[in-house]
N, C-alpha and C positions, 0 to 999 in steps of 0.2 A: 775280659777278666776284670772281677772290679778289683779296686785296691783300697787303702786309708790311704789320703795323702794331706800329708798337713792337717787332718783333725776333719776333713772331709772327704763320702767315699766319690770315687771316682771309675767310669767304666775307660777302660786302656786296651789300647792291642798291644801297647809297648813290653819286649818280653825281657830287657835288660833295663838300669838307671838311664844311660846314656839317651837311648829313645823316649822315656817316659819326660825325661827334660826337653828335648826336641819338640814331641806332642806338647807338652804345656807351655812350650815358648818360652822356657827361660835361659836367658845368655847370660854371658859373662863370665870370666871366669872364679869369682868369688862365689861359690858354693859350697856347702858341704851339704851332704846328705847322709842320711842313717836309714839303713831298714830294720822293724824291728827292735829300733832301738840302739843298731850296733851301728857307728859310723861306720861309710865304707869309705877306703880311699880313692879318688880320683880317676888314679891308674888302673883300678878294677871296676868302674863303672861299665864297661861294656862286654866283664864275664859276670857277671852277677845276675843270676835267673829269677826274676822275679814270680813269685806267686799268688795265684786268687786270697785274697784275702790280707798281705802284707802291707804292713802299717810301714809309709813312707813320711819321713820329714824331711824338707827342702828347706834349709836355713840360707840366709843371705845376711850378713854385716850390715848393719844400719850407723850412720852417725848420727848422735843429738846431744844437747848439751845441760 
């Protein structure tokens, strides 16, 4: 399936958030993520069914000064 993710597409087998983070390697637990547009929360990363074509953002906390 491909997806948006972060403003690029991307081809995924990942059929929930929680794998599609897995797949792209990113740890930690400072994340959020929106599908769509709509954040999801955390605790629903791994019911949330992803489909072809859903625009995914992966945000991450940065410090600078």
């Amino acid at each position: 399936m491909q997806l948006i993710v972060n403003g690029e597409r991307k081809e995924t087998s990942a059929a929930h958030i929680d794998a599609l983070l897995n797949e792209l390697e990113y740890e930690g637990t400072h994340l959020v993520v929106a599908v769509n547009y709509a954040v999801v929360q955390r605790a629903r990363w791994s019911d949330i069914q992803l489909k072809d074509g859903d625009e995914v953002e992966i945000l991450t906390p940065r410090q600078g000064g």
